[in-house]
Structure formats: structure tokens, C-alpha cells
VOMARLO-30354 format. One record per residue: x, y, z of N, C-alpha, C in turn; residue in three letters; residue number from 1; chain. Coordinates in steps of 0.2 Angstrom, whole numbers, m for minus. Example, Ala and Ser with C-alpha at 12.3 -4.5 7.8 and 13.67 -1.06 7.14 Angstrom:
// residues 2
> n.px,n.py,n.pz,ca.px,ca.py,ca.pz,c.px,c.py,c.pz,residuo,num,cadena
> 66,m28,39,62,m22,39,66,m16,39,Ala,1,A .
> 64,m11,35,68,m5,36,64,0,39,Ser,2,A .
This chain:
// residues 292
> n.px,n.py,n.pz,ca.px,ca.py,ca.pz,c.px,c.py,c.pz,residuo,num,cadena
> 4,m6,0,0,0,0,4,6,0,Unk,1,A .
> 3,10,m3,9,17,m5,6,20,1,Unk,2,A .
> 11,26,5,10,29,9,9,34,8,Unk,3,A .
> 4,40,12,5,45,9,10,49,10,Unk,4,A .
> 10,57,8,15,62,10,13,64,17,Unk,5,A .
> 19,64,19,17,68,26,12,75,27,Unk,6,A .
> 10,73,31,5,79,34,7,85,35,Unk,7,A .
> 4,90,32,7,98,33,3,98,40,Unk,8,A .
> 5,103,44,2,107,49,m1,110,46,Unk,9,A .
> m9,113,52,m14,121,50,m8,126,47,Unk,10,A .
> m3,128,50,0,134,47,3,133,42,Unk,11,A .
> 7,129,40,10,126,34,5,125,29,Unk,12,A .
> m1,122,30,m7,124,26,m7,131,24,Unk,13,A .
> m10,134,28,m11,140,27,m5,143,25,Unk,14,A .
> m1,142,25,7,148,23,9,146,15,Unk,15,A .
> 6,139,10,8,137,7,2,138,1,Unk,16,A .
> m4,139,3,m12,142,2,m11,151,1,Unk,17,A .
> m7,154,5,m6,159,3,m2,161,0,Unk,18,A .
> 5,156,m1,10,158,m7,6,156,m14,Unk,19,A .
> 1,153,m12,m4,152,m22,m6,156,m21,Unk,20,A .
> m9,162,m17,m15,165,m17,m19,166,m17,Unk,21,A .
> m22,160,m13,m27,158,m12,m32,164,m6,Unk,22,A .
> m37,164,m7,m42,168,m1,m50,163,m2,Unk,23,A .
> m50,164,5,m56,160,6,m64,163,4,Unk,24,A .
> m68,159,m1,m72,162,m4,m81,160,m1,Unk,25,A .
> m83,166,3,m88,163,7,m95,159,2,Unk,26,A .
> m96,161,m5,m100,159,m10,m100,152,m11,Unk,27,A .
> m93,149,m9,m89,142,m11,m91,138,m5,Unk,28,A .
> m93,141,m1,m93,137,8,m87,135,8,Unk,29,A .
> m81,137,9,m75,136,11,m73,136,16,Unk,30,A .
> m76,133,21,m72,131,29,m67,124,31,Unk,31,A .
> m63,126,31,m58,120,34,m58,116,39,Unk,32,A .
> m58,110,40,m58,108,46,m50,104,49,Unk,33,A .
> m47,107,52,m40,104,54,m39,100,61,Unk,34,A .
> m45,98,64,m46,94,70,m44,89,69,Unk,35,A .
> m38,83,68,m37,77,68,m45,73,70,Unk,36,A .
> m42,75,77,m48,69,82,m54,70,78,Unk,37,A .
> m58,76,76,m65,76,76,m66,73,67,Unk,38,A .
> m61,76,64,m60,71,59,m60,65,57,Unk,39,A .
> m58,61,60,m57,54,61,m63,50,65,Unk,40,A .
> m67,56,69,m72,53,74,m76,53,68,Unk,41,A .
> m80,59,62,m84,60,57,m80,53,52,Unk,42,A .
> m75,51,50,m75,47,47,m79,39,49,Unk,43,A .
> m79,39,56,m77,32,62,m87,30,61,Unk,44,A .
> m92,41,60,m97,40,60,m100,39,54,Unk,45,A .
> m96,39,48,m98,39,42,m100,29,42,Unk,46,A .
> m96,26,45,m95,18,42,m89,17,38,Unk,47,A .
> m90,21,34,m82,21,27,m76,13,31,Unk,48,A .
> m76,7,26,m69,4,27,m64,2,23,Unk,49,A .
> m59,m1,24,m54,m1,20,m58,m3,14,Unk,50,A .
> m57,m2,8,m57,m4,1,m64,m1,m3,Unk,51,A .
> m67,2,3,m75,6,2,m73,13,m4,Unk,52,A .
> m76,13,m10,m75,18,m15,m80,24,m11,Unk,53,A .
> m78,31,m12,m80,34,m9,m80,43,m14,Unk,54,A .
> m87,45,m12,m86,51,m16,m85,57,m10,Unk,55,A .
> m82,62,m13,m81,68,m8,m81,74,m12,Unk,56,A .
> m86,76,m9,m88,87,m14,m85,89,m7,Unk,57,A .
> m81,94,m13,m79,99,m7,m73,98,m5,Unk,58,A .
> m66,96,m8,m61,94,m7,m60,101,m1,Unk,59,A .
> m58,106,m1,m54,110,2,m46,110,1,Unk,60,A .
> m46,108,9,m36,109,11,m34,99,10,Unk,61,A .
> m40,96,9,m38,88,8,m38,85,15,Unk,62,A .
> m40,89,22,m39,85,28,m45,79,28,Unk,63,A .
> m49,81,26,m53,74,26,m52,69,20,Unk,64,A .
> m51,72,16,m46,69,10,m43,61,13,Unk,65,A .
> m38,65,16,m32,60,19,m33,55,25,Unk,66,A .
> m38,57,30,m42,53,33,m43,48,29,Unk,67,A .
> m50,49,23,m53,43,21,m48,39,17,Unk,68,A .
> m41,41,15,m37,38,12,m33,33,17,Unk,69,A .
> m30,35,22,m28,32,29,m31,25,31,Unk,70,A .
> m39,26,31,m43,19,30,m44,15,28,Unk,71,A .
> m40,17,20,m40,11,16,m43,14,9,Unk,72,A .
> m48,19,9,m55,20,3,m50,20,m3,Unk,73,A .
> m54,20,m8,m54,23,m15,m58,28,m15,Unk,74,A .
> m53,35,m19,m58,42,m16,m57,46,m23,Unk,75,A .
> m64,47,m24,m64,54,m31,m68,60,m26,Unk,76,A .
> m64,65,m28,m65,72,m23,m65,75,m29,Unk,77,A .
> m70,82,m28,m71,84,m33,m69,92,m29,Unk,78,A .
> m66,97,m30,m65,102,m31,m66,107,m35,Unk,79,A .
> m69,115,m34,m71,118,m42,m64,125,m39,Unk,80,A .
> m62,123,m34,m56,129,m35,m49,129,m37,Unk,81,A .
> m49,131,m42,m42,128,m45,m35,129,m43,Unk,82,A .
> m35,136,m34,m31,135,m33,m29,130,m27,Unk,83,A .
> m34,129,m25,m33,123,m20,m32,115,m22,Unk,84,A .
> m35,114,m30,m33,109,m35,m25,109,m33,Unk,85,A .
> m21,116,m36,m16,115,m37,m13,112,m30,Unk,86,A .
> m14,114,m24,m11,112,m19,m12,104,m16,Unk,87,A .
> m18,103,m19,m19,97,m17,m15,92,m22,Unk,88,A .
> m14,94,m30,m10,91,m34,m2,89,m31,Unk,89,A .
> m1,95,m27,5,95,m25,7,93,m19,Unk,90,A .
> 3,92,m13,1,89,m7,0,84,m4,Unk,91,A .
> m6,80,m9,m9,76,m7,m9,66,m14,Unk,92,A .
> m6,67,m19,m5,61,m22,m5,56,m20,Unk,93,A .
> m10,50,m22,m8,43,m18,m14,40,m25,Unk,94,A .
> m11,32,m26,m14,30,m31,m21,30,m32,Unk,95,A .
> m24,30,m25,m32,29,m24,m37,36,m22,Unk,96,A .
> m32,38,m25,m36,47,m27,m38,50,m32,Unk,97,A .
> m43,51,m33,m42,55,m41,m47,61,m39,Unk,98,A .
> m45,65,m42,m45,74,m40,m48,76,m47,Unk,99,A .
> m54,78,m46,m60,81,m50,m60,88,m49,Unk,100,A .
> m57,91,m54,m59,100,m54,m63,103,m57,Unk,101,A .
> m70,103,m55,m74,105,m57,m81,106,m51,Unk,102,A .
> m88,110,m53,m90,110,m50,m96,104,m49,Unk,103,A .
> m97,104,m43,m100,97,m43,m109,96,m47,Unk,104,A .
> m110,103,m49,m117,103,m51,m117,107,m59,Unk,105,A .
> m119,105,m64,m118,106,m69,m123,111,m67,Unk,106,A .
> m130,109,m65,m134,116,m66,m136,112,m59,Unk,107,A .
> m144,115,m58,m148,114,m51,m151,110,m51,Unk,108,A .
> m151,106,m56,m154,98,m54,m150,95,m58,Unk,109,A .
> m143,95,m63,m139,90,m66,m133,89,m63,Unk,110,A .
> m132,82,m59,m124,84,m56,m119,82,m62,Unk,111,A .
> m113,86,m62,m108,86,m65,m106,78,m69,Unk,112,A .
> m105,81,m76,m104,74,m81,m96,70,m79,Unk,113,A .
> m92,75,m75,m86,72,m74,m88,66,m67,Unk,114,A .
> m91,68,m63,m93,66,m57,m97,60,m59,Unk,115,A .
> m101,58,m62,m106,54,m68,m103,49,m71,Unk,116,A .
> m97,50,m75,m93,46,m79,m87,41,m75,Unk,117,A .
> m86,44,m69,m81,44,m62,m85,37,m60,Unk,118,A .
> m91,39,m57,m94,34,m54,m97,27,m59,Unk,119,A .
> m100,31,m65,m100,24,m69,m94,20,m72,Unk,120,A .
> m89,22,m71,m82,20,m71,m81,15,m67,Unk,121,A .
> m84,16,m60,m81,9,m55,m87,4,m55,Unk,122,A .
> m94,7,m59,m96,2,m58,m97,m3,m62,Unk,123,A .
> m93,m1,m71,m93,m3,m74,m86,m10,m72,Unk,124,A .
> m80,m8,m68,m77,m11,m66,m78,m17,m59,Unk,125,A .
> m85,m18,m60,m87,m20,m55,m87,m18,m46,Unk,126,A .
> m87,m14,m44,m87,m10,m37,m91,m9,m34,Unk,127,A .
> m93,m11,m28,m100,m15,m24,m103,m7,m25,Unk,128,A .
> m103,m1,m26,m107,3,m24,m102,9,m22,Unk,129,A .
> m106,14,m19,m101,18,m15,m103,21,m11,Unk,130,A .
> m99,28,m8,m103,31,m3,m100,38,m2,Unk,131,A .
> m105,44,0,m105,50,m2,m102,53,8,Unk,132,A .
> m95,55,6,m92,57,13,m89,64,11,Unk,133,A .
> m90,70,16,m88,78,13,m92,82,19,Unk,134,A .
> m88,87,19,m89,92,22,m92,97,16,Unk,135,A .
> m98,95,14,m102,96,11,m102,105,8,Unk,136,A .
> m102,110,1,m101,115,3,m111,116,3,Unk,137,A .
> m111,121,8,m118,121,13,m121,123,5,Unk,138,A .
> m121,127,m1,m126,129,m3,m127,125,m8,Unk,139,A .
> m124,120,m10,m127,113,m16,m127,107,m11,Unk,140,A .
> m129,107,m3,m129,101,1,m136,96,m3,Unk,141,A .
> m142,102,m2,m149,97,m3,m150,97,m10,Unk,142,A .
> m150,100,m14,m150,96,m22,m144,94,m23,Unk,143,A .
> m139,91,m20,m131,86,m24,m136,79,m19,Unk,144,A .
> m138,79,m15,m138,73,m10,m146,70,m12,Unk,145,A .
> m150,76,m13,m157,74,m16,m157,65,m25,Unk,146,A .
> m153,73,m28,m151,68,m34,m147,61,m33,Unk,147,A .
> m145,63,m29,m138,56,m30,m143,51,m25,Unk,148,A .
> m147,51,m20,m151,48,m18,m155,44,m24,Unk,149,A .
> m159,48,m27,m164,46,m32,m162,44,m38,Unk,150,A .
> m156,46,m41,m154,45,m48,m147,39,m48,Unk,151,A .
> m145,38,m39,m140,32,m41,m140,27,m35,Unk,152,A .
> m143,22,m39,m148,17,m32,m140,13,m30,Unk,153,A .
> m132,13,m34,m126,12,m31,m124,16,m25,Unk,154,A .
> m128,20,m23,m125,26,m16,m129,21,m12,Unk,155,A .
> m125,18,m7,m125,14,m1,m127,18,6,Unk,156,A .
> m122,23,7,m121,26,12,m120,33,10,Unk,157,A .
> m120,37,15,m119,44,17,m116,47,23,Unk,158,A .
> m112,49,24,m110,54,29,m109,60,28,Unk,159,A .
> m111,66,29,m111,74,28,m110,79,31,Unk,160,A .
> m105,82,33,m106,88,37,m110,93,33,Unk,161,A .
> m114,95,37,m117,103,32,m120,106,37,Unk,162,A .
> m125,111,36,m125,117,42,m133,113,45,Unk,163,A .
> m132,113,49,m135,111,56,m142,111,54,Unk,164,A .
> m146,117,51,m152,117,48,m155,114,42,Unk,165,A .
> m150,112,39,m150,107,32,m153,100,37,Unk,166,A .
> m147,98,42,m148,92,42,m155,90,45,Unk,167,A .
> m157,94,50,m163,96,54,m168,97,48,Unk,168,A .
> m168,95,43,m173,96,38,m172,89,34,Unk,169,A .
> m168,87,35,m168,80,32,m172,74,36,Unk,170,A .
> m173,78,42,m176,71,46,m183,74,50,Unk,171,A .
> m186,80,47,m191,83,50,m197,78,48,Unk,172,A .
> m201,79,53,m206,74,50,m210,77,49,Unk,173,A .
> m217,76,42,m223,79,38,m225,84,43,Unk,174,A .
> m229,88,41,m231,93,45,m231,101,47,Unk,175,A .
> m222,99,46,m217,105,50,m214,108,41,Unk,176,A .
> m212,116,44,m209,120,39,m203,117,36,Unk,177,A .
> m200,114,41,m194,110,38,m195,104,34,Unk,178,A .
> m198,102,33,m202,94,28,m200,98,22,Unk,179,A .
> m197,94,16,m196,94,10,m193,92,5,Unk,180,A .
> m194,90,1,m190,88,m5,m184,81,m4,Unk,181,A .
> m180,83,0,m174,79,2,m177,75,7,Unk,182,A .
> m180,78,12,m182,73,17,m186,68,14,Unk,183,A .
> m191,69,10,m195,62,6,m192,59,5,Unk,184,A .
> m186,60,m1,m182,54,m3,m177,51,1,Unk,185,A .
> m174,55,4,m170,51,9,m175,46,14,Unk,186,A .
> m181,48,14,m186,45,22,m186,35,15,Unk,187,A .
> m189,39,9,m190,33,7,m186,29,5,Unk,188,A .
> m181,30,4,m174,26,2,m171,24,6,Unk,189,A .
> m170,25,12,m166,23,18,m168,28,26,Unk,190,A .
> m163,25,29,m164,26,37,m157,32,37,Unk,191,A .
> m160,41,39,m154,42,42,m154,48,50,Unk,192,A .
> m149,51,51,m152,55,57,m145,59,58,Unk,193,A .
> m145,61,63,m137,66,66,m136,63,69,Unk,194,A .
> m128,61,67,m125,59,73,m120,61,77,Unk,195,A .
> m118,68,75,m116,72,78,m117,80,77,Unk,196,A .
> m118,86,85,m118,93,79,m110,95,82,Unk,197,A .
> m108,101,79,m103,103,76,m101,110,78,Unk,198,A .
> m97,114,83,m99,120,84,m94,124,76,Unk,199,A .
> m97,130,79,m95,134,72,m86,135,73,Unk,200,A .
> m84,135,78,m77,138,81,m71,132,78,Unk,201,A .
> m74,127,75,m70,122,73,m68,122,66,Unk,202,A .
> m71,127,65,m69,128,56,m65,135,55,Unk,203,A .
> m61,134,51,m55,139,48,m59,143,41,Unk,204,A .
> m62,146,41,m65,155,45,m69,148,50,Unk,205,A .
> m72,152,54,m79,151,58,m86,154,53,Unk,206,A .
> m91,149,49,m94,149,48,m99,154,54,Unk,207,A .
> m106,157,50,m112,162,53,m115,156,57,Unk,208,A .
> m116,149,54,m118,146,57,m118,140,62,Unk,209,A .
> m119,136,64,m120,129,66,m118,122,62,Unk,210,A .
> m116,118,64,m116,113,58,m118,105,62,Unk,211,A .
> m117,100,57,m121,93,61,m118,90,56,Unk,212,A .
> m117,83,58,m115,77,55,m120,72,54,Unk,213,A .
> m123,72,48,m131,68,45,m126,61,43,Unk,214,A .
> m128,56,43,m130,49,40,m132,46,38,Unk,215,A .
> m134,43,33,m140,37,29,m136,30,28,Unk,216,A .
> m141,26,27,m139,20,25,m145,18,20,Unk,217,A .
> m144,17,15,m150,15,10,m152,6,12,Unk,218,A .
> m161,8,11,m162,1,13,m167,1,8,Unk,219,A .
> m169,4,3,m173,2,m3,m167,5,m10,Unk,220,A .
> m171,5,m13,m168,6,m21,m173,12,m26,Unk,221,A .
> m168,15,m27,m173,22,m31,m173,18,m37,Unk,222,A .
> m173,12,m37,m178,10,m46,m184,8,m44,Unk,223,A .
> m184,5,m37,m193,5,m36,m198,12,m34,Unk,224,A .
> m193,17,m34,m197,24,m35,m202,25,m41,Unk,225,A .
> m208,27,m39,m212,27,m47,m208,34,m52,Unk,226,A .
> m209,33,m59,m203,38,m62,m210,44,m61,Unk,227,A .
> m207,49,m61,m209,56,m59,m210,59,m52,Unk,228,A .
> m207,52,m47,m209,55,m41,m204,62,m40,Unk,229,A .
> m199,62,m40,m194,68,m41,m198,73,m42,Unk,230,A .
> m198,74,m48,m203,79,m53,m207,83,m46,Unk,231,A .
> m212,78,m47,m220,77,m41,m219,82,m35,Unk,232,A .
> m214,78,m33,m213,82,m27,m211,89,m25,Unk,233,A .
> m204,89,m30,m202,97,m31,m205,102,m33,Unk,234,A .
> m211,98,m39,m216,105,m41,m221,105,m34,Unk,235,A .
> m222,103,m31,m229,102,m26,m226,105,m19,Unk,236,A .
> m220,106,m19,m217,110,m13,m214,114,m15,Unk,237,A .
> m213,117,m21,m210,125,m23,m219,129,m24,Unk,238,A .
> m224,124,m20,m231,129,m20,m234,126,m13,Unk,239,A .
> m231,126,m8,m231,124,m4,m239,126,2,Unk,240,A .
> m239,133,m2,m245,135,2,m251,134,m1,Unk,241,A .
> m251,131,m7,m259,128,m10,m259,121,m9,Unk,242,A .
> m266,120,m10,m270,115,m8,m268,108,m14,Unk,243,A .
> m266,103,m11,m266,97,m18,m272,97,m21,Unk,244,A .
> m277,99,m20,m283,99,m24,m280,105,m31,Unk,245,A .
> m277,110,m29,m276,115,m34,m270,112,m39,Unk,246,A .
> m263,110,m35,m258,107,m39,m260,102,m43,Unk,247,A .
> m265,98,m38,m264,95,m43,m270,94,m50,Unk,248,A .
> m276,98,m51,m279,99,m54,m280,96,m61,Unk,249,A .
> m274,97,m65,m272,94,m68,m272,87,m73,Unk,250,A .
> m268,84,m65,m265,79,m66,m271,72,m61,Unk,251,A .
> m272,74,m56,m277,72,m52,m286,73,m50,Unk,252,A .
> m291,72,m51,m296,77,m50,m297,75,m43,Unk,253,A .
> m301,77,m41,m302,80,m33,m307,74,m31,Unk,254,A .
> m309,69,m37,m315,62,m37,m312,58,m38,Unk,255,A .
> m307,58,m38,m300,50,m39,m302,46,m32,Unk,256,A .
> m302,41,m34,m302,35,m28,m296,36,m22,Unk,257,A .
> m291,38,m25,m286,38,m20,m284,42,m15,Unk,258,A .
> m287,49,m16,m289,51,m11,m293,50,m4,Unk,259,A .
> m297,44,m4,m302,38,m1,m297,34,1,Unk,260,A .
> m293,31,m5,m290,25,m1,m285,27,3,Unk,261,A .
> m281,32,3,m275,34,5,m279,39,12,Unk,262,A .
> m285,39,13,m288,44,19,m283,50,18,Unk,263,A .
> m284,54,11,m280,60,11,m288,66,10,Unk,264,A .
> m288,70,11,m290,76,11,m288,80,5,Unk,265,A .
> m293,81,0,m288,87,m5,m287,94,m2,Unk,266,A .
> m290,95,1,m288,102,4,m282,101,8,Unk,267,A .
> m278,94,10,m271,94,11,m266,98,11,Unk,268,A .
> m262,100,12,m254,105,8,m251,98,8,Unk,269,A .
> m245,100,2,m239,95,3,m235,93,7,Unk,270,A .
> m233,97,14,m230,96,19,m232,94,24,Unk,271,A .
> m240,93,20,m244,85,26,m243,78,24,Unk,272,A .
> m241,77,17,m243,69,15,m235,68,20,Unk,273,A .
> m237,60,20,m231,57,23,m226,55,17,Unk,274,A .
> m220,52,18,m216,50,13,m220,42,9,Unk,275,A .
> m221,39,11,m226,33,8,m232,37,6,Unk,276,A .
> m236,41,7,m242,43,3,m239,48,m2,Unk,277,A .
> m233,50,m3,m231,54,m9,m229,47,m14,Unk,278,A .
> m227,43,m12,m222,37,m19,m231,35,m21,Unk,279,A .
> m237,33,m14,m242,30,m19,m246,34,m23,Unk,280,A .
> m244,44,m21,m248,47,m26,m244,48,m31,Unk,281,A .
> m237,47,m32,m234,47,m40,m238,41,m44,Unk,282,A .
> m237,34,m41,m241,30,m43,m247,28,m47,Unk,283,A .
> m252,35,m44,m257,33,m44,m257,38,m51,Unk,284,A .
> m253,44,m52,m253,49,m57,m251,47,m63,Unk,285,A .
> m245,42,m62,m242,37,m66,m247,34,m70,Unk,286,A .
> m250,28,m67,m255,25,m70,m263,30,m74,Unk,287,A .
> m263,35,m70,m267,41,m74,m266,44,m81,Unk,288,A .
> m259,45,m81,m257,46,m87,m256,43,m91,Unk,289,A .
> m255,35,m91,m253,32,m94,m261,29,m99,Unk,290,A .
> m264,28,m94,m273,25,m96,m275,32,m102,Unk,291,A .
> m274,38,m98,m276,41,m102,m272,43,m109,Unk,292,A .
């Protein structure tokens, strides 16, 4: 097993980031984490072991990089800043890394082709699957992790640092302002929760906010998703405050059986169904389109 390069220090980091020119760009969600212990504890909660392929948005200064390397992973990091590319070129090489410079979201709902082709690469090499570990940048955390839920039934597992009220929305239950999008499909695709929070003082700037360490483990398969659930749900909570009887007018009339069977209400909002009564009403919409 090839070893890595020795370990810079926080200020060697930082002294070597400044001879490239680098400045911390708050738009990028660029916070460092240089805590060995609590590093190691986030990888110990992720699951991650030796020979586990692993994805990571959000490269940074590579401290979490070198962790999951340490234990053994196979790791594609993806980076969009090119000068911390270059330092990680220069810092961090070892066979079982490959360094993606790019941003990890082509747009708001496509993630990145290099990222795409990366992952269909190991698993066209056969590679039991993999799993998504990073210190997440806070403002693409819930459409990168929504997607890669839904459109890559190989994502096994998840560990995530992201800001403390993202993750508090992944595990909110129907009802509440924080119920959304991500939370469906994460609820119906697997089991996850916090298992650690995170104060701000631990990150190189100090983030405005709070942060938590989320976890899933997938226990169903996004191909037993009906297709258009995705769709379904994002249009029916970016209108959150109208009645499915009105969303969905459309697509469902207000005298459909399934609003009976499902003991739902049209005058319901979408942040009352539960994550099983959204998959049976793509279902049932599925089947409507198609008769008709």
C-alpha cells in the first residue's frame, strides 16, 4: 500500500495556500476543518472501510481527503477551486485518489458529467457501490444529495457535514416548515439521522452558522421509485402553500379513488402527506397518465 505524503500542519497549510494566493471564498462554503480527532471521529461515523469507494464534494485543504485515504477508501474528490486543486496536486497524491476540478453541479438539478462518468467507471469495473463522505459546501448540500439519492440506487451510504439546519430538515417529520424535498427521498430510500452537531469555532474561517453530521444507509432502491416522483414532489413543494386539490388539478381530480384510499384530504398542503403517501400518489398519477 503506497503511503501518503506527510501531513502539513494548520499553518504550513495555510502559509503554502497563501504563497498560491489563495483567499477564502464565502459563496464556495470554504471552511476547513483541521481537527485530527473530530475528523477521524466523522469518518469512524460515516462507516467508510478499508477498500470502500467513496465520493467527496468539497475537497478543500484535503484533511478529510487524507483521513478517508488512511482507511484504506478509493476516493474521487471533486474540487471547483483551482487553486486549492493545485495544492492538493502538490500535497496530497496517492494511487487511490483521483482529483476532479470541477463544480460538482452542472446546473440545479444535473450533477456534474465528470462526477457521472467517475462513478459509472467503477461500476462498470465492478465495485459493490459507494458512498458519499464531505464536508459538504452548505449551498449545493440538498439538491447534490437529493439527486444522487434518487438517480444512483449504487449510493450505499452517506456521511455529511453541512449546516446544522439542512440536516434538521432531512429528518423533520410531515407537518413542520422544515419537511421537504430531500427529506422524502432520503425517508424513502433509507434510514438516516445526526449523529453528531458541530460548533462553528471548529472551522478555519468560523462559519455564521452551526453545523451537524447527517448519516443514511440506503435500505430500498430508487428504481422501485415510481418515475416522476422527483418531478411530483419538487413541483408540489416550490407551492407549498396551495391545496393538492389545486396542484394538482391537472394531473389528479379532486374524485379520484385515491384520495379515499389513502384517507387523504384534497384540501391537504404537501407538507402534510407522509413520505409513503407521496411514492403512492406518483403512482397513482403514473397510472393516470398512462390509461389516459
Amino acid at each position: 500500500m503506497s503511503e501518503l505524503p506527510s501531513p502539513l500542519s494548520r499553518s504550513e497549510v495555510m502559509e503554502q495556500l497563501g504563497r498560491l494566493g489563495f483567499r477564502f471564498q464565502r459563496k464556495r462554503g470554504q471552511n476547513f476543518l483541521f481537527d485530527e480527532n473530530l475528523l477521524r471521529a466523522l469518518v469512524r461515523d460515516s462507516g467508510v472501510q478499508d477498500g470502500d469507494r467513496v465520493l467527496e464534494v468539497g475537497t478543500g485543504a484535503g484533511t478529510l481527503t487524507r483521513v478517508l485515504l488512511e482507511v484504506g477508501c478509493h476516493v474521487t474528490t471533486v474540487e471547483v477551486d483551482p487553486t486549492l486543486c493545485d495544492f492538493l496536486r502538490m500535497h496530497l497524491k496517492h494511487p487511490r485518489l483521483q482529483l476532479i476540478e470541477a463544480d460538482a453541479l452542472d446546473s440545479k438539478n444535473q450533477i456534474a458529467d465528470q462526477i457521472l462518468t467517475s462513478l459509472d467507471s467503477a461500476v462498470g469495473s465492478g465495485t459493490d457501490g459507494f458512498q458519499l463522505v464531505a464536508n459538504l459546501p452548505y449551498s449545493i448540500a440538498s439538491p447534490l444529495v437529493a439527486m444522487l439519492v434518487s438517480e444512483r440506487p449504487d449510493l450505499q451510504r452517506i456521511g455529511v457535514l453541512v449546516q446544522r439546519e439542512v440536516a434538521e430538515r432531512w429528518i423533520a417529520p410531515p407537518g413542520t416548515r422544515e419537511y421537504g424535498t430531500a427529506t422524502v427521498l432520503l425517508s424513502l430510500t433509507g434510514k438516516g439521522g445526526i449523529s453528531r452537531k458541530v460548533p462553528a469555532r471548529v472551522f478555519v474561517p468560523a462559519p455564521r452558522v452551526e453545523s451537524a453530521f447527517y448519516t443514511w444507509s440506503r435500505s430500498g432502491s430508487s428504481q422501485d421509485l415510481p418515475a416522476g416522483l422527483v418531478e411530483l414532489v419538487r413541483s408540489c413543494f416550490s407551492q407549498r402553500r396551495k391545496t393538492l386539490r389545486k396542484i394538482l388539478k391537472d394531473r389528479l381530480g379532486s374524485e379520484d379513488l385515491w384520495w379515499q384510499q389513502m384517507a387523504v384530504d384534497p384540501s391537504t398542503r404537501p407538507d402534510q402527506l407522509a413520505p409513503e403517501q407521496w411514492e403512492s400518489l406518483a403512482r397513482r398519477i403514473g397510472e393516470s397518465s398512462h390509461l389516459g
